[in-house]
N, C-alpha and C positions, 0 to 999 in steps of 0.2 A: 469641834463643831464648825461648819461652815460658815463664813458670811452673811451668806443669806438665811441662813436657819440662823443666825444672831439676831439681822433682822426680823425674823417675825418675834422675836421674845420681846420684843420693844412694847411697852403699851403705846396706844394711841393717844398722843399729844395734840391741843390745838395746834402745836406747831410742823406738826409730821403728817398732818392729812390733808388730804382735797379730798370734796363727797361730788359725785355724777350721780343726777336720776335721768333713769334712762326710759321715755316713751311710757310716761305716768299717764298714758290720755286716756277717756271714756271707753273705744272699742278694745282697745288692749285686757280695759281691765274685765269687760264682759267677758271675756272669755276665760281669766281666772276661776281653776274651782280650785286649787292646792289650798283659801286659805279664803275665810267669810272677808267679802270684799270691802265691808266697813270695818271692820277690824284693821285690812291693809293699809285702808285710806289715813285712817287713824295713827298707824306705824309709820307712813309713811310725812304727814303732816309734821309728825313727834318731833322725825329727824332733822325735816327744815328747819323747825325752830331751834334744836339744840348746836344744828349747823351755824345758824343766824347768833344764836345767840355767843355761841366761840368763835366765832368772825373766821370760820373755816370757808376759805373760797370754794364756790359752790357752780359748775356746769348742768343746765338744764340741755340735753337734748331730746328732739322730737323725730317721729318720723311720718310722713305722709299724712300731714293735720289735715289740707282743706280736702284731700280727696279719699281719707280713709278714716282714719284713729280718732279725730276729733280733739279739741283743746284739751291743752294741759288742764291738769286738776285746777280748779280755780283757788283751792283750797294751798296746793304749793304755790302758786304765783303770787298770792297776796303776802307770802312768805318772803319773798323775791320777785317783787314788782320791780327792780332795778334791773335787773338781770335779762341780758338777752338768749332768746331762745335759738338753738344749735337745730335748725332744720336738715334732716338726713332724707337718701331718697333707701338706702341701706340697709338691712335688719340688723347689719355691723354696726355699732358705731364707731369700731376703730375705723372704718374703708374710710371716715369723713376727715378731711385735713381739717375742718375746723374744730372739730372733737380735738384728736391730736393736737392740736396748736396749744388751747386754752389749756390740758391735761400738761403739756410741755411746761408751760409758762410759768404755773404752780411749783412743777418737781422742781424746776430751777435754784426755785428756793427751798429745798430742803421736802417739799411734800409729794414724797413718792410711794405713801401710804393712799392707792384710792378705794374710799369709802363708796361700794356700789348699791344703788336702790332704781330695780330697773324691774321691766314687763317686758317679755316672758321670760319667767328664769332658764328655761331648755332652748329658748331662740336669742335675743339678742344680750341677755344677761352672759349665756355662755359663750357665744360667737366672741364678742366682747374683750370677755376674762381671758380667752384664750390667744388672740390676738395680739392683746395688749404686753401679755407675758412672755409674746414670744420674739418683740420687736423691742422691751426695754427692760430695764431692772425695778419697773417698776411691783409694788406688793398690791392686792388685790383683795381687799376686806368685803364680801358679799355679806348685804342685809338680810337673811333668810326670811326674817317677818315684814321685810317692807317692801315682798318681790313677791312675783305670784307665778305660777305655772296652771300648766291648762287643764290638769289631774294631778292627786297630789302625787300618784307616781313618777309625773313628767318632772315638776321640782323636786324629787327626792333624788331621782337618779342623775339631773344634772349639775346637782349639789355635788352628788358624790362624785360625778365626773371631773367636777373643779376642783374638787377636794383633792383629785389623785397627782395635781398639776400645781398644787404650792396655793388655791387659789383660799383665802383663813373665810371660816364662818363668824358670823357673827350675828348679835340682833341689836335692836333699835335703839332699847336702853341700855343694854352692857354699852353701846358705845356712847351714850349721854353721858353715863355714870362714869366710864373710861375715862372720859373730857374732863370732866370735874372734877373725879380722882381726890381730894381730898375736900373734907365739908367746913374745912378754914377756909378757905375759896372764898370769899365772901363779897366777889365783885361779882361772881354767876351766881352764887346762891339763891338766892330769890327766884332768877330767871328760870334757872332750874327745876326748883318745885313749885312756879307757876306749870311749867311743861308737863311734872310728876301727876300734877294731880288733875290736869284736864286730859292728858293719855295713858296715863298711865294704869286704869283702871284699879284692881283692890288695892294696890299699893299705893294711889293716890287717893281712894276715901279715907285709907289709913292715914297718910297726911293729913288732909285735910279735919279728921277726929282728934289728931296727936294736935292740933293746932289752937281748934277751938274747947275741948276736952280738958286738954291737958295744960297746956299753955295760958286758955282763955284769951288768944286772939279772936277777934271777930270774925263772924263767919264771911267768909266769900262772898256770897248773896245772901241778903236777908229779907226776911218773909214781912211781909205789910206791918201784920200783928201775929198774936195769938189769941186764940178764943176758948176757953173751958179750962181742964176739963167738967163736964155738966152729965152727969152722969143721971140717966132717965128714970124713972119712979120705978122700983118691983114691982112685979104686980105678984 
């Protein structure tokens, strides 16, 4: 087995990754149809937090905000209000040195696992993957549910075109659950299934049932009162 085919048998560690979202803005995602665009908004929030919450160093870039794409999600910034934003003029982001630089800085230290969540998956997701792969050793983990294309044919086929090229699929929670990797963890636990169960849809009402249900934790939010039941006269 090759080196590099050892590398991708690796799971992903907090310490083996850096995550890029790439041109998460308003116009970009208009024109997403591969994938219900609150749904992606959703996958894509998921990840900041699970980002945030493993202290995985994180590059925001953008491209043409004040005269095209429009601001970042406001929804990833408040995620990463620290963070400064990697303005491109590029649909590449590798063509940007400042991309490359902050990408560099990270591998440095050991993470040359990047975690990609970027608009459009057929235009700068792939431009991107492919660039990247062909100037470093670095690996290339694509978000599938936290990237959109413009048809679902357009992300299916440049999935598989990355596929053909070393580039690993993946989605939003296998890599949270990845991160965590065991539920002794007990310094992200909490964080975690705060995360579970506000994006994570059935499997976080399941949480949040197994908690209050089962456990008899307090619910999450609680309701004023309760009234009844007053069940109304036969007639």
């Amino acid at each position: 087995m090759s080196t590099s085919s050892k590398a991708l048998l690796e799971l992903l560690t907090p310490e083996n990754c850096q995550v890029i979202f790439i041109d998460q803005q308003p116009q970009m995602a208009f024109g997403v149809q591969s994938i219900d665009r609150q749904t992606l908004k959703n996958n894509v929030v998921g990840l900041a937090k699970a980002a945030k919450v493993f202290n995985i160093p994180t590059t925001i870039t953008t491209v043409e905000t004040a005269s095209f794409s429009g601001n970042t999600l406001p929804e990833l910034l408040e995620v990463f209000s620290d963070n400064d934003l990697l303005e491109r003029s590029s649909m590449n982001s590798w063509d940007d040195q400042n991309v490359r630089d902050a990408l560099a800085e990270n591998a440095k230290n050991g993470r040359k696992k990047i975690v990609v969540s970027g608009l459009w998956t057929e235009v700068c997701n792939l431009s991107f993957a492919l660039s990247c792969l062909q100037d470093t050793d670095y690996e290339i983990y694509m978000v599938a549910d936290a990237s959109g294309g413009t048809t679902v044919e357009a992300h299916q086929w440049a999935m598989e075109r990355m596929l053909q090229v070393g580039v690993v699929p993946v989605t939003w929670q296998q890599v949270l659950l990845e991160w965590q990797r065991d539920w002794a963890n007990k310094a992200t636990y909490d964080a975690v299934m705060d995360i579970v169960r506000e994006h994570s849809g059935a499997y976080g009402m399941g949480v949040d049932y197994a908690y209050t249900m089962v456990h008899k934790a307090p619910a999450r939010v609680a309701a004023k009162g309760s009234i009844g039941p007053n069940p109304a006269p036969k007639k």
